[in-house]
BALOBA-1460 file (C-alpha; in Angstrom, 3 decimals):
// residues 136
<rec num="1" residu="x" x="35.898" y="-61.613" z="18.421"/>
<rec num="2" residu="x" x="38.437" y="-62.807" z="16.017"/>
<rec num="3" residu="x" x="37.250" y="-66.598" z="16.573"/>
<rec num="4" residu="x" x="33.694" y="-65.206" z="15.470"/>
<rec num="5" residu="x" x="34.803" y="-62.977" z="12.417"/>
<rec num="6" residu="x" x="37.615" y="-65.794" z="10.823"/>
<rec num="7" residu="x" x="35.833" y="-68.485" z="10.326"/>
<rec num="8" residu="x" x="33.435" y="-66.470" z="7.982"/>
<rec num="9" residu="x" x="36.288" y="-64.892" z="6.426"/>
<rec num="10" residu="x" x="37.975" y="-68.036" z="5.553"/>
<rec num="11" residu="x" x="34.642" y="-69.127" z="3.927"/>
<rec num="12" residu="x" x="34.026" y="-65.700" z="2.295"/>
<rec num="13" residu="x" x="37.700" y="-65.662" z="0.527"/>
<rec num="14" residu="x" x="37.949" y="-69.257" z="-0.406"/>
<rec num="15" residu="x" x="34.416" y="-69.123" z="-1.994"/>
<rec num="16" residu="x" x="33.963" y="-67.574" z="-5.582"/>
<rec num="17" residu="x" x="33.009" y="-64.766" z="-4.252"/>
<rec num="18" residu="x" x="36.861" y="-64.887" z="-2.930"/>
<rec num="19" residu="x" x="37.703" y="-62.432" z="-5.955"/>
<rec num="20" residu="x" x="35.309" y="-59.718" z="-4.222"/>
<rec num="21" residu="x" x="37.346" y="-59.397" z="-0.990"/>
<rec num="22" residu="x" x="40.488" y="-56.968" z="-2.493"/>
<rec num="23" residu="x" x="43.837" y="-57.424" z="-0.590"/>
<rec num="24" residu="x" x="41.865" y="-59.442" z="2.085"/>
<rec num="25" residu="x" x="43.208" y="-63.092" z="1.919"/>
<rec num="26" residu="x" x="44.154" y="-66.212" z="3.788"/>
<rec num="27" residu="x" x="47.534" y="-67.678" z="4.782"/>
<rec num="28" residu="x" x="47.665" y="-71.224" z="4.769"/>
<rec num="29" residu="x" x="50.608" y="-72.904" z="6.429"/>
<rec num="30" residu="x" x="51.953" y="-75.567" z="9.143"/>
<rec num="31" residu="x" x="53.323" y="-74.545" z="12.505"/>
<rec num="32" residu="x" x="57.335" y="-74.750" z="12.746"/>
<rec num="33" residu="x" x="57.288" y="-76.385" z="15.932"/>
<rec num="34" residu="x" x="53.805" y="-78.153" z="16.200"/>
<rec num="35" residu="x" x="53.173" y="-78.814" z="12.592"/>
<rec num="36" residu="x" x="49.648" y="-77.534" z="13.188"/>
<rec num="37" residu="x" x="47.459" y="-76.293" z="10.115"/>
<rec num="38" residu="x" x="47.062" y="-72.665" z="10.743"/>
<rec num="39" residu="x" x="44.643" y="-70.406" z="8.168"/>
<rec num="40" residu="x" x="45.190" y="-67.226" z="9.002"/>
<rec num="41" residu="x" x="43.756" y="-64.158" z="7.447"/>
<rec num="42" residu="x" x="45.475" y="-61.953" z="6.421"/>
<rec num="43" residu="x" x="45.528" y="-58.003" z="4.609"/>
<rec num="44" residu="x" x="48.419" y="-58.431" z="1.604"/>
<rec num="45" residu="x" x="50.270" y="-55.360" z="0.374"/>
<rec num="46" residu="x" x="52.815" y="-54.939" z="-1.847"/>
<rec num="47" residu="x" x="55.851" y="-53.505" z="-0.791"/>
<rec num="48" residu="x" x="58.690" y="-53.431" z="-3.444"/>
<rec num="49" residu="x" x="56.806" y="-55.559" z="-6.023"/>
<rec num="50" residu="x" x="56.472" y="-58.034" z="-3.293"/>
<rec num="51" residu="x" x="53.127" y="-59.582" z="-1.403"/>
<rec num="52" residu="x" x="53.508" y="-58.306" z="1.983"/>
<rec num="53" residu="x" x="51.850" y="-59.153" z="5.013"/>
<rec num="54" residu="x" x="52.516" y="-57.177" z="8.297"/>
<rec num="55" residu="x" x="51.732" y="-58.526" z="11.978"/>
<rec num="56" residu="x" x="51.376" y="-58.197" z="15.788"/>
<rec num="57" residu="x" x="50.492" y="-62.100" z="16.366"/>
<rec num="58" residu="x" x="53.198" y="-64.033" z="17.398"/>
<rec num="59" residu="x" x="51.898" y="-66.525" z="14.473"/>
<rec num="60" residu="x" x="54.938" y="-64.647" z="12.394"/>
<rec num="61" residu="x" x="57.515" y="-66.178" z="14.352"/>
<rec num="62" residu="x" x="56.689" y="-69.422" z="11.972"/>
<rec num="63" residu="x" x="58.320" y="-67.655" z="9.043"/>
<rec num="64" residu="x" x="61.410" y="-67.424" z="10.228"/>
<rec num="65" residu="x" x="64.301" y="-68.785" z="8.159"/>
<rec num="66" residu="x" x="61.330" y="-69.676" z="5.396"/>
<rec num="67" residu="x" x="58.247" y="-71.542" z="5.632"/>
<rec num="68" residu="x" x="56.137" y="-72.717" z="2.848"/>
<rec num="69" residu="x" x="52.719" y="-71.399" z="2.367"/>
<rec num="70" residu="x" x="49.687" y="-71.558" z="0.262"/>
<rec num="71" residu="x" x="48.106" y="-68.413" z="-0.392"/>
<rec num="72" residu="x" x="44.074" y="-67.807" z="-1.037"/>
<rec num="73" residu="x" x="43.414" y="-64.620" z="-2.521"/>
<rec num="74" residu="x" x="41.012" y="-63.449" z="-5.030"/>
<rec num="75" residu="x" x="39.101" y="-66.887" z="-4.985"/>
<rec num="76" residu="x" x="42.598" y="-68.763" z="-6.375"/>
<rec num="77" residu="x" x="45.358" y="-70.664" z="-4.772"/>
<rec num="78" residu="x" x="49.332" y="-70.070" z="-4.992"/>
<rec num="79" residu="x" x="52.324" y="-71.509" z="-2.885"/>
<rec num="80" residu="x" x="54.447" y="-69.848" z="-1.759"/>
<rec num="81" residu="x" x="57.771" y="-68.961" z="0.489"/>
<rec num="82" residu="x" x="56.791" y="-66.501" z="2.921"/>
<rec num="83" residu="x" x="59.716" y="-65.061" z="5.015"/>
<rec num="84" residu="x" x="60.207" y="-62.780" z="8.057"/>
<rec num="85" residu="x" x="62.197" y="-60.181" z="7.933"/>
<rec num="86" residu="x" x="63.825" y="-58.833" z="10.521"/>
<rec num="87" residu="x" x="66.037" y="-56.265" z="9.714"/>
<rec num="88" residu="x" x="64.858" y="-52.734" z="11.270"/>
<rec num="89" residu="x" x="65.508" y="-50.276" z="8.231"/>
<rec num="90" residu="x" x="63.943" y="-52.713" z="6.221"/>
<rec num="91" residu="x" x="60.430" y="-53.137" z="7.743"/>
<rec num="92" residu="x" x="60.549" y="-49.691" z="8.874"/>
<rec num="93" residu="x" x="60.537" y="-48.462" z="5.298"/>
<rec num="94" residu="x" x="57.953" y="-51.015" z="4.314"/>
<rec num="95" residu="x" x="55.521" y="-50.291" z="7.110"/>
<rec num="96" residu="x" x="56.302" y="-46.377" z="6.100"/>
<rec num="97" residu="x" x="55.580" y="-47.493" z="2.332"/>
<rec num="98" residu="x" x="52.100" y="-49.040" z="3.242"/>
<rec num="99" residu="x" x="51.037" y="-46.358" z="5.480"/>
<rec num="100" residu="x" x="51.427" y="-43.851" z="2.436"/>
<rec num="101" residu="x" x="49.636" y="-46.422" z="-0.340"/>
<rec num="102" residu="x" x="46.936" y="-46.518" z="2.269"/>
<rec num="103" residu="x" x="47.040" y="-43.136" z="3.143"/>
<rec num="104" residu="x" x="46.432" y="-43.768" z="6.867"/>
<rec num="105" residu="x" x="48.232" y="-46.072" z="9.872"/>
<rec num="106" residu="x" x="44.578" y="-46.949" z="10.744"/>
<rec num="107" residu="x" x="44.140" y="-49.072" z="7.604"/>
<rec num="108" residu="x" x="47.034" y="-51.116" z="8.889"/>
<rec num="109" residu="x" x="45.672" y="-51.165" z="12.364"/>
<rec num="110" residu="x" x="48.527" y="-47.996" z="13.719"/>
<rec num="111" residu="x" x="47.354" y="-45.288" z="16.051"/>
<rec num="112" residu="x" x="49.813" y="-42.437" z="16.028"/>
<rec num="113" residu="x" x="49.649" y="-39.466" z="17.112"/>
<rec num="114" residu="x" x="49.549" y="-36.990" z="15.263"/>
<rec num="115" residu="x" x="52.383" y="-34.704" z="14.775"/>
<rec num="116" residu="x" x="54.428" y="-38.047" z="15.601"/>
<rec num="117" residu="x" x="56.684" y="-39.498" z="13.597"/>
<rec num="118" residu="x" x="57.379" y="-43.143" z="14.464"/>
<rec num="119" residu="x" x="61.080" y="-44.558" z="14.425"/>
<rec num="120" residu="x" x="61.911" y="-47.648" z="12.241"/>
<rec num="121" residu="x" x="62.484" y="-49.714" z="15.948"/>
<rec num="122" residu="x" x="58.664" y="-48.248" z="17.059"/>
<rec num="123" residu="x" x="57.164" y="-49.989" z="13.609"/>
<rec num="124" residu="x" x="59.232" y="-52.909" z="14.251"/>
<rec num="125" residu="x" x="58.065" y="-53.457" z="18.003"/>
<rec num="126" residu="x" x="54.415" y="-53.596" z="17.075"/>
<rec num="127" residu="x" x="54.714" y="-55.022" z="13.925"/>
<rec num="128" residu="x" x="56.348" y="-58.066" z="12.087"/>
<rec num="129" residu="x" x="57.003" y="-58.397" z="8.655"/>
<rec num="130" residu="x" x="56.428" y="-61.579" z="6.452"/>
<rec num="131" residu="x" x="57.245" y="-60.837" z="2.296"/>
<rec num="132" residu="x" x="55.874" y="-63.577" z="0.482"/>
<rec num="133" residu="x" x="57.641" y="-65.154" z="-3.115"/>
<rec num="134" residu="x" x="55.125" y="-66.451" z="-4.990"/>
<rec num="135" residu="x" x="56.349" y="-69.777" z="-6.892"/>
<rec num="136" residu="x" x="56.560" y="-69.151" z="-11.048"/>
Protein backbone atom coordinates (compact mmCIF):
# COMPACT_ATOMS: atom_id res chain seq x y z
CA UNK A 1 0.00 0.00 0.00
CA UNK A 2 2.55 2.41 1.16
CA UNK A 3 4.43 2.20 -2.38
CA UNK A 4 0.90 3.30 -3.85
CA UNK A 5 -0.02 6.13 -1.26
CA UNK A 6 3.90 7.86 -1.10
CA UNK A 7 4.55 8.62 -4.21
CA UNK A 8 1.35 10.87 -4.33
CA UNK A 9 2.17 12.20 -1.07
CA UNK A 10 5.56 13.28 -2.00
CA UNK A 11 3.94 15.09 -5.01
CA UNK A 12 1.01 16.45 -2.92
CA UNK A 13 3.50 18.10 -0.14
CA UNK A 14 6.19 19.31 -2.40
CA UNK A 15 3.56 20.99 -4.70
CA UNK A 16 2.01 24.45 -3.66
CA UNK A 17 -0.61 22.93 -2.48
CA UNK A 18 2.23 21.51 0.07
CA UNK A 19 0.97 24.30 2.62
CA UNK A 20 -2.58 22.42 2.68
CA UNK A 21 -1.26 19.12 4.10
CA UNK A 22 -0.83 20.32 8.15
CA UNK A 23 1.91 18.36 10.06
CA UNK A 24 2.06 15.92 7.04
CA UNK A 25 5.59 16.34 5.46
CA UNK A 26 8.54 14.70 3.81
CA UNK A 27 11.99 13.72 5.11
CA UNK A 28 14.60 14.02 2.73
CA UNK A 29 17.93 12.41 3.52
CA UNK A 30 20.86 9.88 2.40
CA UNK A 31 21.22 6.41 3.82
CA UNK A 32 24.19 6.06 6.52
CA UNK A 33 25.43 3.02 5.09
CA UNK A 34 24.25 3.00 1.36
CA UNK A 35 24.15 6.67 0.73
CA UNK A 36 20.79 6.08 -0.93
CA UNK A 37 18.26 9.11 -1.38
CA UNK A 38 15.42 8.20 0.82
CA UNK A 39 12.02 10.66 0.88
CA UNK A 40 10.18 9.55 3.43
CA UNK A 41 6.93 10.90 4.67
CA UNK A 42 6.53 11.69 7.52
CA UNK A 43 3.70 13.18 10.45
CA UNK A 44 5.92 16.12 12.45
CA UNK A 45 5.00 17.04 16.01
CA UNK A 46 6.40 19.14 18.28
CA UNK A 47 7.55 17.88 21.36
CA UNK A 48 9.40 20.43 23.64
CA UNK A 49 9.50 23.23 21.02
CA UNK A 50 11.12 20.72 18.84
CA UNK A 51 9.94 19.06 15.23
CA UNK A 52 9.42 15.57 16.12
CA UNK A 53 8.97 12.67 14.12
CA UNK A 54 8.15 9.22 15.71
CA UNK A 55 8.69 5.69 13.92
CA UNK A 56 8.35 1.88 13.60
CA UNK A 57 10.52 1.64 10.20
CA UNK A 58 13.83 0.69 10.69
CA UNK A 59 14.59 3.84 8.26
CA UNK A 60 15.31 5.67 11.90
CA UNK A 61 18.28 3.76 12.51
CA UNK A 62 19.92 6.42 9.84
CA UNK A 63 19.70 9.15 12.46
CA UNK A 64 21.75 7.85 14.73
CA UNK A 65 24.68 9.94 16.00
CA UNK A 66 23.12 12.85 13.48
CA UNK A 67 22.29 12.86 9.96
CA UNK A 68 21.55 15.79 7.86
CA UNK A 69 18.19 16.27 6.39
CA UNK A 70 16.10 18.47 4.28
CA UNK A 71 12.73 18.92 5.41
CA UNK A 72 9.44 19.64 3.01
CA UNK A 73 6.66 20.88 4.89
CA UNK A 74 4.05 23.36 4.19
CA UNK A 75 5.15 23.65 0.43
CA UNK A 76 8.89 25.08 1.71
CA UNK A 77 12.24 23.55 2.22
CA UNK A 78 14.60 23.60 5.48
CA UNK A 79 17.80 21.52 6.44
CA UNK A 80 18.15 20.20 9.02
CA UNK A 81 19.94 17.79 11.83
CA UNK A 82 17.59 15.20 12.66
CA UNK A 83 18.69 12.91 15.58
CA UNK A 84 17.53 9.68 17.29
CA UNK A 85 17.07 9.53 20.53
CA UNK A 86 17.35 6.79 22.42
CA UNK A 87 17.05 7.32 25.86
CA UNK A 88 13.77 5.52 27.36
CA UNK A 89 12.37 8.33 29.78
CA UNK A 90 12.93 10.58 27.12
CA UNK A 91 10.82 9.21 24.21
CA UNK A 92 8.49 7.80 26.61
CA UNK A 93 7.48 11.26 27.74
CA UNK A 94 7.44 12.53 24.20
CA UNK A 95 5.32 9.76 22.75
CA UNK A 96 3.05 10.42 26.12
CA UNK A 97 3.20 14.29 25.12
CA UNK A 98 1.89 13.61 21.50
CA UNK A 99 -0.68 11.20 22.44
CA UNK A 100 -2.30 14.02 24.71
CA UNK A 101 -1.83 17.05 21.85
CA UNK A 102 -3.56 14.54 19.66
CA UNK A 103 -5.86 13.39 22.03
CA UNK A 104 -5.71 9.75 20.86
CA UNK A 105 -2.70 6.89 20.30
CA UNK A 106 -4.61 6.20 17.02
CA UNK A 107 -3.52 9.51 15.47
CA UNK A 108 0.01 8.31 16.00
CA UNK A 109 -0.78 4.89 14.73
CA UNK A 110 -0.98 3.20 18.86
CA UNK A 111 -3.65 0.69 19.74
CA UNK A 112 -3.95 0.41 23.48
CA UNK A 113 -6.14 -0.90 25.35
CA UNK A 114 -8.03 0.74 27.16
CA UNK A 115 -7.69 0.96 30.81
CA UNK A 116 -3.84 0.34 29.86
CA UNK A 117 -1.30 2.39 30.61
CA UNK A 118 1.81 1.80 28.49
CA UNK A 119 5.41 1.84 30.14
CA UNK A 120 8.12 4.24 28.74
CA UNK A 121 10.12 0.69 27.42
CA UNK A 122 6.44 -0.42 25.64
CA UNK A 123 6.50 3.21 23.62
CA UNK A 124 10.05 2.74 23.00
CA UNK A 125 9.75 -0.92 21.50
CA UNK A 126 7.26 0.13 18.88
CA UNK A 127 8.37 3.37 18.34
CA UNK A 128 11.61 5.40 17.52
CA UNK A 129 12.18 8.83 18.02
CA UNK A 130 13.96 11.30 15.56
CA UNK A 131 13.86 15.35 16.99
CA UNK A 132 14.78 17.42 14.24
CA UNK A 133 17.01 21.08 14.68
CA UNK A 134 16.10 23.13 12.13
CA UNK A 135 19.25 25.25 10.83
CA UNK A 136 18.81 29.34 11.74
Amino acid sequence: MRHLVNPVVRALVSSPLGHRTGRLSILRFEGRRTGRSYAVPVIVHTVDGLPTVFTPGAWGANFAGGQRVTIVSGGRRQTAVAKVVEDRQIVGAAIRSAIAQQGTPRKLGLIIDEGHSPTDAELCAVRSMIQIHLDA
